[in-house]
C-alpha positions, 0 to 999 in steps of 0.5 A: 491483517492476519487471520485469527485461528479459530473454529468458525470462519466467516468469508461473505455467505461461506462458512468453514466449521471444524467437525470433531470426533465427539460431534460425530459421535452425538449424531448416532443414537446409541447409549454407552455405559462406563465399560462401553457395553450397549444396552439392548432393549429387546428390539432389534434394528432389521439392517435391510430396511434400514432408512438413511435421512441426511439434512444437507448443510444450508449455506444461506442459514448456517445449518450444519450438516448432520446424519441420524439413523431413524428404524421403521418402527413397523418393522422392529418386532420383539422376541426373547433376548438372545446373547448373540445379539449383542455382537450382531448389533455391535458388529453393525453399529460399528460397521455403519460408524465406518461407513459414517465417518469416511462419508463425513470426511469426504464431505468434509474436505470437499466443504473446506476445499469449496471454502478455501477456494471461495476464501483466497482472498488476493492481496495487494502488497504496498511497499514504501519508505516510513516517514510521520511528517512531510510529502512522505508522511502524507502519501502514507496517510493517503494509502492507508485511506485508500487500502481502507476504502479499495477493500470495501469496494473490491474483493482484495486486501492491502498490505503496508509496510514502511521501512526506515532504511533500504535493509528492512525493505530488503527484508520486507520483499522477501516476506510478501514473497514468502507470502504470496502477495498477488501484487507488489507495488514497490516505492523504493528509497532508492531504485537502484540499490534495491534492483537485486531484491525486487529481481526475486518479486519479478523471478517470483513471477509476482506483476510488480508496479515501481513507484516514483524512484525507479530501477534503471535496466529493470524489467518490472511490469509497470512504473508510474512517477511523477513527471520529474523531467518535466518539471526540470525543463519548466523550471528552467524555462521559467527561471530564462523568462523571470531572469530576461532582462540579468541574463541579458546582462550576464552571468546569474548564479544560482544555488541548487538543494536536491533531495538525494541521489536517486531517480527522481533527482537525476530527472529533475537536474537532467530536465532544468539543465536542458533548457536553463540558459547556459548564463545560470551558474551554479554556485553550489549544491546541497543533498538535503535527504528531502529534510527541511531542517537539513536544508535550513542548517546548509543555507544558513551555513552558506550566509553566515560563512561565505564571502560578501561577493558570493552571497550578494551575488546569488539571486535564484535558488533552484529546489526539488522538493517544497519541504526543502525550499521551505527550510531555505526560506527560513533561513534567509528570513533568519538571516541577519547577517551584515551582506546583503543578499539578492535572492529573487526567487526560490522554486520547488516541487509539491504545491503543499499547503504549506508553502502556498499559503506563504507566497504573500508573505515572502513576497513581502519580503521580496522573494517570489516562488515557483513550485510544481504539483507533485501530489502525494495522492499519486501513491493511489495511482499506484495502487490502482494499477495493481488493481487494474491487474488483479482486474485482469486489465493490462498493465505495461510500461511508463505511466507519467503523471502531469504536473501543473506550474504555480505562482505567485499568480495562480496560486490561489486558483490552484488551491481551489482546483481539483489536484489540490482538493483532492490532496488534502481531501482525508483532512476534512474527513479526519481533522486528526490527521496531520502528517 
């Protein structure tokens, strides 16, 4: 969103033009010839009499200002050329451009220093990894429809940057600080690894809002995530209620696909180990770097390559993200291996659309699924709060979004509610759109 440079600049009923030399010159009412000697009519100007008119600069109509010396004609008279009148003329025609010029200058600064002041324009900076598909090709799709939209309806504008690795978010810190973004909002590929570069937002005394994967020991100005422990410690007991009557029998191994090492990971587990019955054991567990395709080739690799006894005993699979649990269940319908396997139920984290829509037709197949509402949408909650900053409203602490549980007993009506509709709201405004 960078200006373009130009001579005329427009910001709502203010207007900046640039005054030049030749403009200034054209105002006063003098004829030069080529060796720049005036021509005197017979008729002199009386300078004590001299009348002054300024038309003063209308900002509603875009009249620029201008200067012109008018004589009274009753007091021109005429008499005989006299030579020393060509200096005396000079003299004061020159006397008047200086007095002219140091008037329009000191208008001039004055004019540009009410413009600039009128044209700060404060800019929300929005900081998130890149991603043209899945929950991170989504959130952008939804912050770039909100940026859109937030600068209609407010007085500031948004930036986006994406990045594909930890180093150009690194590079792309120290350029809205260079800048002067009034507000940082930062989602970072991982909190941890960053913590020294978003230190210089916070030295750069710029309010910073953390989003989703946070930055332990940090002292940012707010954070707001999804409610990651939460949606550990449901899932947990809901694998107690589903599992009742195997636990009461004995062990039931599981195997557990995580996204990456960060924050939100950490959450999750932390959540599901809390309250999952000491009896779940895990058998292994895969980092998918939230890819679906990864997360097909690892659980492929786990049933075409393992023993009989390891795969027929597995009956859940514990998964962070929907994307992840969607590659597993591919996998599995894939499989055509000779050991039967006993996978009940695959849990994830999202409620997208696309796993919805398949709950019937795995559970044909006899695998039921679980997932959480985790909505890319969240990203806008995140720009709010720089909104609410720049506001003047306090913004401090943890804000936690909740999470809904969905089924294949409620998936439907999940799907007719209000985080869902809102989720994929820009899609039937852009049927275009499809990260």
């Amino acid at each position: 969103m960078e200006k373009e440079k130009q001579s005329v600049v427009l910001t709502g009923q203010y207007c900046k033009k640039i005054i030049s030399k030749q403009a200034l010159r054209s105002n006063i009412k003098m004829n030069y010839l080529s060796n720049r000697k005036m021509i005197i009519r017979k008729t002199l100007f009386n300078k004590k009499k001299m009348k002054r008119t300024c038309l003063q600069k209308n900002t509603n109509t875009h009249v620029q200002t201008t200067c012109e010396f008018h004589p009274d004609e009753n007091l021109l008279k005429e008499r005989s050329f006299d030579p020393k009148d060509i200096q005396h003329v000079i003299s004061f025609v020159r006397m008047k451009q200086r007095h002219l010029a140091l008037s329009l200058s000191m208008a001039a600064l004055l004019l540009f220093g009410a413009c600039d002041k009128a044209e700060e324009i404060k800019t929300i900076a929005i900081i998130i990894p890149g991603a043209d598909h899945g929950f991170m090709g989504e959130s952008i799709a939804h912050a770039e429809v909100a940026a859109e939209r937030f600068a209609e309806s407010t007085e500031y504008q948004y930036r986006i940057f994406t990045s594909d690795i930890i180093a150009e978010q690194k590079e792309q810190i120290d350029q809205v600080i260079a800048e002067k973004a009034d507000v940082v909002v930062l989602w970072p590929h991982n909190g941890d690894d960053l913590k020294t570069a978003a230190q210089k937002i916070v030295d750069a005394e710029i309010p910073l809002i953390i989003y989703d994967r946070l930055i332990s020991d940090f002292d940012e100005t707010a954070e707001i995530l999804g409610d990651n422990v939460t949606i550990g410690e449901e899932t947990g007991h809901y694998f107690n209620s589903y599992f009742a009557v195997d636990l009461a029998a004995g062990d039931v191994s599981i195997l557990e696909f995580k996204g990456d090492h960060s924050s939100v990971t950490t959450q999750r587990n932390s959540g599901f180990r809390s309250t999952a019955s000491r009896k779940f054991i895990l058998h292994s567990e895969y980092y998918t770097n939230w890819s679906k395709t990864t997360a097909r080739e690892q659980m492929a690799d786990f049933l075409n390559n393992s023993n009989q006894a390891d795969v027929e005993k597995v009956k859940a699979i514990f998964t962070h993200d929907d994307e992840i649990a969607a590659g597993v269940l591919e996998a599995i319908e894939a499989y055509t291996g000779s050991y039967q396997h006993n996978i009940k139920l695959v849990s994830g984290v999202s409620a997208s659309k696309e796993l919805l829509e398949k709950f019937d037709y795995y559970q044909d197949l006899g695998i039921d699924q679980l997932t959480f509402s985790f909505s890319p949408a969240m990203i806008v909650d995140a720009i709010e709060l720089g909104i609410d900053i720049l506001d003047g409203k306090s913004v401090s602490g943890t804000y936690l979004i909740p999470t809904q549980m969905v089924d294949n007993l409620n998936y439907m009506a999940y799907m007719q509610g209000p985080v869902y509709q809102y989720r994929y709201y820009y899609r039937e405004a852009d049927p275009g759109s499809n990260p």
